[in-house]
N, C-alpha and C positions, 0 to 999 in steps of 0.2 A: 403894219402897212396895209396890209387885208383891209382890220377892221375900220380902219381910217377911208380907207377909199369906200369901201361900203356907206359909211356914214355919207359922206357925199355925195355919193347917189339918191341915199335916201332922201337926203337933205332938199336936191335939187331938183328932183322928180315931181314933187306935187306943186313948185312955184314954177308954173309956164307962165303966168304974166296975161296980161288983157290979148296982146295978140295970138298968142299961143291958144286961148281958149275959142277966140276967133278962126283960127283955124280948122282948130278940130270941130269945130260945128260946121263950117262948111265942107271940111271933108265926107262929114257924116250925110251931111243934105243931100250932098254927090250920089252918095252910094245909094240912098234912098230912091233918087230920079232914075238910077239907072238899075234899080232894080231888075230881074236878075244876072245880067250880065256881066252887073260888077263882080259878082259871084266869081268869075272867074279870075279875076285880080287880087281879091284882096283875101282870099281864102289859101294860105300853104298847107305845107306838111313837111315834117322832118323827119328823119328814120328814130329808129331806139338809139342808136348810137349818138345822134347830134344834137346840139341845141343851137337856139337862136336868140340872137343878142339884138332887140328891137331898140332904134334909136328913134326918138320922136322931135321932129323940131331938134334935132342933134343932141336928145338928151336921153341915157336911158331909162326907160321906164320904170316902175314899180315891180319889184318881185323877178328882176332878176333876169336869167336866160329862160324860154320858153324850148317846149317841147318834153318829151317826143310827140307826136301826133298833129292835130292842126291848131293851125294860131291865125289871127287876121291881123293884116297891115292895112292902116288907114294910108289913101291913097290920094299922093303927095306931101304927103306930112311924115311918115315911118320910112326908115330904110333899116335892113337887118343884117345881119353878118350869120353867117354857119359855121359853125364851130363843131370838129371832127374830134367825141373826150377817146377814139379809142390810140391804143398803146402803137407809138410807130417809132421806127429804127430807123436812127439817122446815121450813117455812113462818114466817119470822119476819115479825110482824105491824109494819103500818107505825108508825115509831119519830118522834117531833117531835126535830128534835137541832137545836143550838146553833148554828152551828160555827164556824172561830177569828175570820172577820171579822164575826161577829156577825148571822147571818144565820140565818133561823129556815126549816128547810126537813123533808120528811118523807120518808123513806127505809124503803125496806122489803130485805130480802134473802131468802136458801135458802141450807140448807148441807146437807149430805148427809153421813152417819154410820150409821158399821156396830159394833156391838161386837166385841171382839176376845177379847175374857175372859169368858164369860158367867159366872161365881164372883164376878169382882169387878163384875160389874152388878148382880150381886143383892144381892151383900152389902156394899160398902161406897157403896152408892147407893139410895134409895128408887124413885124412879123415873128411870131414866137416860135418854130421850128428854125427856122434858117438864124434869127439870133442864139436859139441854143445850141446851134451846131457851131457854130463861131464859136462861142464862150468854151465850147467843148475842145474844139483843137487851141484854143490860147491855153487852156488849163492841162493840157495835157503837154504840152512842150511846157509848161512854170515846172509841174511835177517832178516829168522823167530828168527836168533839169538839174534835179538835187539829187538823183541817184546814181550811183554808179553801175557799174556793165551787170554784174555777178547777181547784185539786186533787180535790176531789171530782167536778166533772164529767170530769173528765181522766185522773185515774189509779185509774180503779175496780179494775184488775188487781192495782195493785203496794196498796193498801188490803185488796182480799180476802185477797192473801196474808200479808198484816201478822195480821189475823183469823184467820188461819188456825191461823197457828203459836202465836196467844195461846190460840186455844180447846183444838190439840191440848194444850198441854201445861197446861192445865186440869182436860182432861177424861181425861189420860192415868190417873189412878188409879181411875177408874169404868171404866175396860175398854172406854172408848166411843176411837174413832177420827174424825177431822174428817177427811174423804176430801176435801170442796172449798167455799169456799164461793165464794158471788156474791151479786152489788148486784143487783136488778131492777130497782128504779127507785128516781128522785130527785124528786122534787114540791117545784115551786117556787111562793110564790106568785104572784097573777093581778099584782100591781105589779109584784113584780121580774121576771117574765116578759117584763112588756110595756117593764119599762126594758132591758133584753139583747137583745129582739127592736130598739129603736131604735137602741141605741149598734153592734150589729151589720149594722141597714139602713146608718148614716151609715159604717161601714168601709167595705161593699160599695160607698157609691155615692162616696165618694173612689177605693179603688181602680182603677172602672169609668173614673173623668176623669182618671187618671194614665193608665192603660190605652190611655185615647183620644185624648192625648197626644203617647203615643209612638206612635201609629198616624199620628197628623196629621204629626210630624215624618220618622217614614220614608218617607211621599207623598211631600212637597214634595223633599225630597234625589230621591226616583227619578223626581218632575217634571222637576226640574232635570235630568239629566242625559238624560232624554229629551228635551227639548225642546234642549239641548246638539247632542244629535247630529241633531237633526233641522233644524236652522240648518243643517248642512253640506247640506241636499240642499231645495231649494223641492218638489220634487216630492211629496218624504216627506209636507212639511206640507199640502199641498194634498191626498193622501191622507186623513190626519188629519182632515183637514176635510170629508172628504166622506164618510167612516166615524162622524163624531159625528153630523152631517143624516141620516147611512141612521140610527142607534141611536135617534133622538127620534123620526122620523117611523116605525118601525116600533112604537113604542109605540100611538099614535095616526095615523090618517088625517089627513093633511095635504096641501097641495101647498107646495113650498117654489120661492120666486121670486128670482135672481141678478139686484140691479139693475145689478152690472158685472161683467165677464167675472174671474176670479180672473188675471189676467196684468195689467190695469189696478193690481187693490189691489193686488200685487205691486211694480209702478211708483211709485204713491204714496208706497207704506211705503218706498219708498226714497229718493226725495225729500225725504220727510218729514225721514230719517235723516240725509242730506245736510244740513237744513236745521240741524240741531241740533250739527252738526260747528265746530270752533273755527276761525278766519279764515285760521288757518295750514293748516290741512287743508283748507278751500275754495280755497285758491290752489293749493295744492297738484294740486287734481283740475282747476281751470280751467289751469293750466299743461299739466296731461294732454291737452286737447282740444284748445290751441293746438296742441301736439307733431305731435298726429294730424292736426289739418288741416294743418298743412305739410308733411307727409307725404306727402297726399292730393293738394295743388297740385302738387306736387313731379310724381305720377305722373302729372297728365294735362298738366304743358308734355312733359315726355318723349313722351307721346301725339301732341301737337302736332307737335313737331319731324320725328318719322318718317313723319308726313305730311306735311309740306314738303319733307321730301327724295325723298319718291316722285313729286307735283309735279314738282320740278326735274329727276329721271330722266324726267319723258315727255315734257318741254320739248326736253332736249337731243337724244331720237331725233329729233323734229318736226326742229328745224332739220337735223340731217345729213339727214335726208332732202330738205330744201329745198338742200340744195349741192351735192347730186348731181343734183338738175334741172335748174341754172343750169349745169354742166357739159357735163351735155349738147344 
């Protein structure tokens, strides 16, 4: 399309025809009689930024848009257009869109566009920002038309980009360029707001009681196994026990009172344990203490005995010393 409209320019621009050349000779004459005043008519200037599209005898010239810097319009025969190539943001206004689960929500976007031709802005376009602001909110209510809610809050990147490439090549014969566009916002209603905010609080507070859960169940395993090791040592637990009394009463002023010494409960809790033990394991542990005590008898007749025989050794000096009296 470009290079076709190019060609027609080209084509059209050097056959202006007998009166066409008629004019532009009396333009020129003009300019010459009024020497230098005309200076001030037919002499412009355009910025870096612009260019200008001379139309002569309503045809455009040769070579295209002119500028930056200065150009001359022959006067009454040339008129020019300005042409703005820097990049501007057009504001697409908020759109009511459908979309595919049937959900009625309001979306607004921005896209940013630079022309690239200022020839084919002019001329195969009326006005080229306000029609590609149009094309811009048509194309974006077709799109978000085919998505559904969940995609629309979620993949607003891979959507712009979708927009993007429908509008460039849209707007590719207008000389206009789509440099980016974006989502601003999505407006949902105040219902469906408030049903997303619920169905979102009851995820949170399931996942918060799974959460808490698995907290409650990796305590008790590392209770377990603390109190495991701490069965090997009474000491540890009486520790225990007297670091949870420091942790309560340093919250709070208290006095804290022991109605029995921790070596009694100690005693008890064993007892107690004893008590609960099956009649084979009872006999078992009274077998034990028979064992011991006759252990114990055992060592004080031994006790006994070597004290009757040190007795009997002071007996028998007594008498030798009674037969050596009688002797003599």
């Amino acid at each position: 399309m470009k290079q076709e409209f190019q060609r027609n320019i080209n084509s059209e621009d050097n056959d202006l025809g007998f009166c066409g050349s008629c004019c532009v000779a009396l333009s020129t004459i003009l300019i010459i009689f009024t020497f230098p005043f005309s200076l001030c008519f037919i002499v412009k200037i355009v910025q870096e930024y612009e260019r200008v599209v001379i139309f002569r005898l309503g045809r455009v010239i040769s070579g295209g848009a002119r500028g930056p810097g200065l150009f001359i319009v022959f006067p009454c025969i040339d008129e020019y257009v300005k042409i703005d190539l820097r990049m501007v943001s057009v504001n697409i206004p908020p759109q009511e869109i459908l979309t595919k689960d049937s959900l009625t929500v309001s979306v607004d976007a921005v896209i940013f566009t630079r022309i690239f031709d200022p020839v084919m802005a002019t001329c195969n376009v009326a006005n080229a920002r306000y029609s590609t602001s149009l094309l811009a909110a048509t194309t974006l209510r077709n799109v978000l038309g085919t998505k559904n809610m969940a995609e629309l809050l979620s993949d607003r990147d891979t959507i712009a980009d979708q927009m993007q490439e429908i509008l460039d090549e849209s707007t590719d014969p207008w000389g206009v360029q789509i440099e980016r566009v974006e989502i601003k916002d999505v407006k949902l209603p105040i219902q469906l707001q408030r049903a997303m905010a619920a169905e979102a609080e009851a995820s949170r507070e399931a996942l918060a009681k799974v959460i808490a859960a698995e907290g409650e169940q990796r305590a008790s395993v590392a209770l377990k196994d603390a109190a495991e090791i701490m069965m090997q040592s009474p000491t540890a637990m009486q520790l225990r026990y007297m670091q949870t009394l420091g942790t309560v009463a340093a919250e709070r002023e208290s006095t804290i009172i022991f109605p029995l010494p921790m070596e009694t409960m100690f005693s008890l809790d064993k007892v107690v344990h004893q008590r609960k033990l099956t009649p084979i394991q009872t006999q078992a542990f009274a077998n034990t203490d028979v064992v011991s005590y006759s252990t114990e008898g055992v060592s004080a007749n031994i006790e006994i005995a070597s004290d009757n025989a040190d007795v009997l050794s002071d007996n028998l000096e007594v008498v030798s010393i009674h037969t050596e009296v009688t002797t003599l």
